[in-house]
N, C-alpha and C positions, 0 to 999 in steps of 0.2 A: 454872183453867188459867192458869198466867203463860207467855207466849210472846215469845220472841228474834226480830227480823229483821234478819239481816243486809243493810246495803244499801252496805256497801262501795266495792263495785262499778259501782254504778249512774252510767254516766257519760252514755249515751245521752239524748237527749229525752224519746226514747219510756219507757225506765227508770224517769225521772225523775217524770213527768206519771203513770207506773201508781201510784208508792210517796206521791205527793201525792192520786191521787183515792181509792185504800184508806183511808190515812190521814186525809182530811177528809172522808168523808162519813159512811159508817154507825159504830156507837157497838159496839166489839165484847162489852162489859159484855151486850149484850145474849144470846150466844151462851157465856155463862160464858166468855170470856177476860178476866181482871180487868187484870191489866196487859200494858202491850208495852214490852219494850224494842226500843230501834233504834239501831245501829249505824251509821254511817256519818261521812262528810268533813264539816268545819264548813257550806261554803257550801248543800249539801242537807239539810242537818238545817236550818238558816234558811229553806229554802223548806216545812217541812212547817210544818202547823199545830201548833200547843200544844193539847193535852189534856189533861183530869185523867189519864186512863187508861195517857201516853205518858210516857215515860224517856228521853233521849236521850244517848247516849252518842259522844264525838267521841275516838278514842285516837288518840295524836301519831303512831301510824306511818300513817294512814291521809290525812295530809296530808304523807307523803313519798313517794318512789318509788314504780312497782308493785311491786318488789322486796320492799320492807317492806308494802306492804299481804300481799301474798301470805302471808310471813313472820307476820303479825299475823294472818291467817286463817286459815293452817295452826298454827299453833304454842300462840295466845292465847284465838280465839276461845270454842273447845268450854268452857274452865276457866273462862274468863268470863261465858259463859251459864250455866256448873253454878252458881256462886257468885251469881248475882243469881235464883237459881230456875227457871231458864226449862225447863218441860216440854216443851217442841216448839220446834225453830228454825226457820222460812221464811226461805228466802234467794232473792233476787229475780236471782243470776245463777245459772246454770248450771255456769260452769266454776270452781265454789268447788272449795277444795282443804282446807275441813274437815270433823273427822269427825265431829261432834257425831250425837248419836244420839238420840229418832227426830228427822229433818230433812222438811221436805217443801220439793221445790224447782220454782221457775218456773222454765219455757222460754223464753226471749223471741228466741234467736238462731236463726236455720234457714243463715245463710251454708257452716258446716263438713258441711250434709245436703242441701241442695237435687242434684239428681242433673244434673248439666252445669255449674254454674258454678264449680267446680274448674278445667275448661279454661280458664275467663277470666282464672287466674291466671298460667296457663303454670308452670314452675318456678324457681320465688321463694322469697323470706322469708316471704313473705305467703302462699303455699300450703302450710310449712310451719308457720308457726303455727296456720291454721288444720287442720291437721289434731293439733294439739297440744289445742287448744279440741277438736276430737270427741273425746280419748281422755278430758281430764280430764271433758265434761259426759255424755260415756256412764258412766264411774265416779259420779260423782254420782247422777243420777236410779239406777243399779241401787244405789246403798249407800240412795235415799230410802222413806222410808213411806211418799210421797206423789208424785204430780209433777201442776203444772198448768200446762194448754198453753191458748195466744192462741185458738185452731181445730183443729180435727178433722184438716185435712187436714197440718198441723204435727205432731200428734198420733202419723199414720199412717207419716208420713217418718220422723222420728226414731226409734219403735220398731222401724225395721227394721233401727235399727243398733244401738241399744242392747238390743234385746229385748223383748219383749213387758214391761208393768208392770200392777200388777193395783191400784194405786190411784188412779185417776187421774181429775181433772177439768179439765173445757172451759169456762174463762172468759174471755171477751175483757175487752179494755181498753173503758173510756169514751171518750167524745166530751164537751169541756166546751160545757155551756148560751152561752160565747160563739161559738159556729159556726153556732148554730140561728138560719137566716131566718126571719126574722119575713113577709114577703112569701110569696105562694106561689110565686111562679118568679121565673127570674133575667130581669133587663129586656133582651131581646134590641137590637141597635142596628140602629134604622126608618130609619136614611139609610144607606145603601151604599157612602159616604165614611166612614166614621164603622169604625174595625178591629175586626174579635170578636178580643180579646183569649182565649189558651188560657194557662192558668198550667200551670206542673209545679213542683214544691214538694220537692224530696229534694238531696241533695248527690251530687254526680255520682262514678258507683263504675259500674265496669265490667260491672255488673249491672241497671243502671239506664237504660242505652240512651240517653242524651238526645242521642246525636248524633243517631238514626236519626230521634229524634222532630223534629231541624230540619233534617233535610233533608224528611221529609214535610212540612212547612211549607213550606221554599222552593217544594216541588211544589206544592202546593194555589196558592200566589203566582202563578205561572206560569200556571195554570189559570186565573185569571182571580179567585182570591176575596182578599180584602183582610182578611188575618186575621198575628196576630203571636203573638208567644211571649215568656211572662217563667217564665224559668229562678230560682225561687228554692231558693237550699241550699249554692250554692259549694261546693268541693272542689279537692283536690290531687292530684297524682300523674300517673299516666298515663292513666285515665277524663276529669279534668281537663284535659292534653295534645289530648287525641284530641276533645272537646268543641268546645275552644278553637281547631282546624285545622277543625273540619269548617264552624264558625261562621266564623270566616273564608275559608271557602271556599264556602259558601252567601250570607254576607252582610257582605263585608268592611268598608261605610260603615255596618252598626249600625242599619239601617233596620229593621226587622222583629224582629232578634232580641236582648233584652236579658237580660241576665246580671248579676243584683244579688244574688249572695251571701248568707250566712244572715240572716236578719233574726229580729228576736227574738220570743217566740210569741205575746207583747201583742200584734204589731202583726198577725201573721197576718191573723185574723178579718177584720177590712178590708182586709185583699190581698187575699184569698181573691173578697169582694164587688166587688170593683172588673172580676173576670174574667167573662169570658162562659162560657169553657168549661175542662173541667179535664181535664187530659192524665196520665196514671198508666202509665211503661211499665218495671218496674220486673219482671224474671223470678226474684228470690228474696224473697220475706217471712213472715213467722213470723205477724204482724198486721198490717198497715200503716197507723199511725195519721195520718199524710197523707190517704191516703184515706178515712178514715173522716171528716175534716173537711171532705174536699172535697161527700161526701155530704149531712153536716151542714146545710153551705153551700144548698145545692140545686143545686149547678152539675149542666148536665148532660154526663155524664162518656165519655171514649174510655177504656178500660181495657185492662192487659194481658190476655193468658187464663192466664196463668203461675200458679204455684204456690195460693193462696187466696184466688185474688182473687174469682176465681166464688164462692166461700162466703160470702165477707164481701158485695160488692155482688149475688150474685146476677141479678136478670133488671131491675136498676137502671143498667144501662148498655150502650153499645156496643162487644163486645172485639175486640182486634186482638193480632199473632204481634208480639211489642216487636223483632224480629229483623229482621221484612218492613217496608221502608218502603211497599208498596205496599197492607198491610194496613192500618197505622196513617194512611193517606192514607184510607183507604175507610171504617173506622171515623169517623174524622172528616167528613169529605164528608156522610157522614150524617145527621149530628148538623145540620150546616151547613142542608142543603138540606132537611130535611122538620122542618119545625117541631111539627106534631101528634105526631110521635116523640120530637120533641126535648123538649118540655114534660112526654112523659109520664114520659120515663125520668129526667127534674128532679125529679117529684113520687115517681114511685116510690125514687129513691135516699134521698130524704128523709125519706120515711117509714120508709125500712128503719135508717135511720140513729135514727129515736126508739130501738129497743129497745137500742141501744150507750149505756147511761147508767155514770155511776162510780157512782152508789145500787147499780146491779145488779152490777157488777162487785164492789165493797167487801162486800155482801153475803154475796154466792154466796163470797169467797176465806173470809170469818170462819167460814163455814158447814163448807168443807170442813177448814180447820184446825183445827176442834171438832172434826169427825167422827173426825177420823185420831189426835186425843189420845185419844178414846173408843175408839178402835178398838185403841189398845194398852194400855188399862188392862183393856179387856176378853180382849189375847192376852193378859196377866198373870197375869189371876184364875184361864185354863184351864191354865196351867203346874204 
């Protein structure tokens, strides 16, 4: 089997860190795929590894507008994959617009399915593009052989608009081995002068709550406890707006609440360590791999209850209504004041965060992309 990925697309972190841990960990020679080709923009074909097994391919429209990439995906692709052999295409976005045949395609976005956060857009640009995204990635997954989804509960959303699909596999993303504590818990802080530090880690999008989350900060302050907040991920627009008014009106001298922007994913790992507790109020995601690092970490976590979070953390944390600040104050207070709870739900996210590996995930995807070549050489041979 020679197989095509497209990864044109892939402009996200998260995108970016799935098409790097597939590609450098498991060996797909192993599962009869002889070669890959990959497609994609100069600066992410320089972040994958070199293979024997790998081909990288960089075409000039894909370092111009999205206009031409589109253009290049709809138009170029398919003839391109036929001519370098490729029996099966994986494409890592969703709202491809080519028609190469059979495809099997990953889900990674839930924004255009989550059921309420349509409202957060009001009507805009932005709620009609994404309702442009559900027409082209519902076309896609029903033209696919194959589709694979972050989580079940992504899984169950999206087939209710696309329709039921009958090949389909559940593979999450990895956590890379730099997230993993080496300690068994995070060192709580023994002087009561001394701030428990809460991080939240995403770029602010109207979906993501972080104002609510500091104004339950100022509350908790009021109350009496001496705890801060580092907002890492920066963002624009009007989430960014409304962030930027609530923080200046919670905490106009900057004493409590810091806002340092994206930082790059080197440095992560030790931001992540330097926090006491990690704060996730985020009501749409498909996987969320923030949180999967926060786990990683051992922090012990306040979570939303919103879309997969229960599936991916499970009974590894404390959740809160990302909407209610008086939830996300109680969630937290928790965590704060009973320490025995606090350490357990540090070790249980920890643990739950081992089986998130890219071995497993690189695996399990080479596994299902055999299956689905096998699976149509064998509709073949019954025609």
């Amino acid at each position: 089997m020679i197989l095509g990925i497209d990864a044109s697309r892939n402009r996200s972190g998260g995108a970016i860190a799935h098409l790097r841990g597939v590609l450098g960990t498991d060996d797909p020679r192993a599962y009869g795929i002889t070669a890959v080709h990959l497609w994609s923009y100069r600066s992410l074909l320089d972040q994958v590894p070199s293979r024997p097994w790998l081909i990288k391919h960089n075409p000039n429209e894909l370092e111009g507008s999205l206009l031409k990439q589109l253009w290049w995906q709809a138009v170029k692709l398919s003839q391109t994959a036929g001519k370098m052999g490729c029996d099966v295409l994986f494409t890592t976005d969703a709202s491809t617009v080519c028609k190469f045949k059979p495809m099997v395609t990953l889900s990674q976005d839930m924004l255009s399915y989550e059921p309420g956060v349509m409202r957060l857009f009001g009507v805009t640009t932005a709620r009609i593009r994404l309702l442009g995204i559900l027409w082209l990635q519902n076309r896609a997954l029903r033209r696919s052989a194959g589709a694979i989804f972050l989580t079940r509960y992504a899984a169950s959303i999206i087939q209710r608009s696309c329709g039921s699909l009958t090949n389909v596999a559940y593979i999450p993303h990895g956590v890379g081995d730099e997230f993993r504590r080496r300690e068994e818990t995070v060192q709580w802080p023994a002087d009561v002068a001394q701030p428990i530090r809460c991080i939240y880690v995403s770029n602010a999008a109207m979906y993501k709550h972080q104002w609510q989350v500091v104004r339950a900060i100022a509350k908790l302050r009021q109350l009496g406890y001496n705890i801060t907040l580092d907002l890492i991920g920066g963002g624009a627009g009007k989430a960014q707006m409304l962030l930027d008014a609530v923080v200046m009106e919670c905490d106009p001298d900057a004493v409590f609440i810091k806002q340092r922007g994206k930082i790059g994913h080197a440095e992560l790992p030790d931001t992540l360590r330097e926090a006491h507790l990690f704060v996730f109020a985020s009501s749409c995601e498909n996987l969320p791999v923030t949180l999967l690092e926060g786990m990683a970490t051992g922090l012990p976590i306040a979570c939303s209850q919103r879309g997969p979070m229960r599936e991916v953390l499970q009974d590894g944390g404390v959740y809160f209504d990302p909407e209610n600040v008086s939830s996300i104050i109680g969630a937290i207070e928790k965590l704060v004041t009973e320490p025995l709870h606090r350490k357990k739900m540090s070790l249980r996210a920890k643990a739950i965060a081992e089986d998130y590996t890219w071995s497993r995930c690189s695996s399990e995807t080479w596994q299902f992309l055999a299956r689905t070549y096998q699976k149509k050489l064998q509709n073949e041979a019954t025609i």
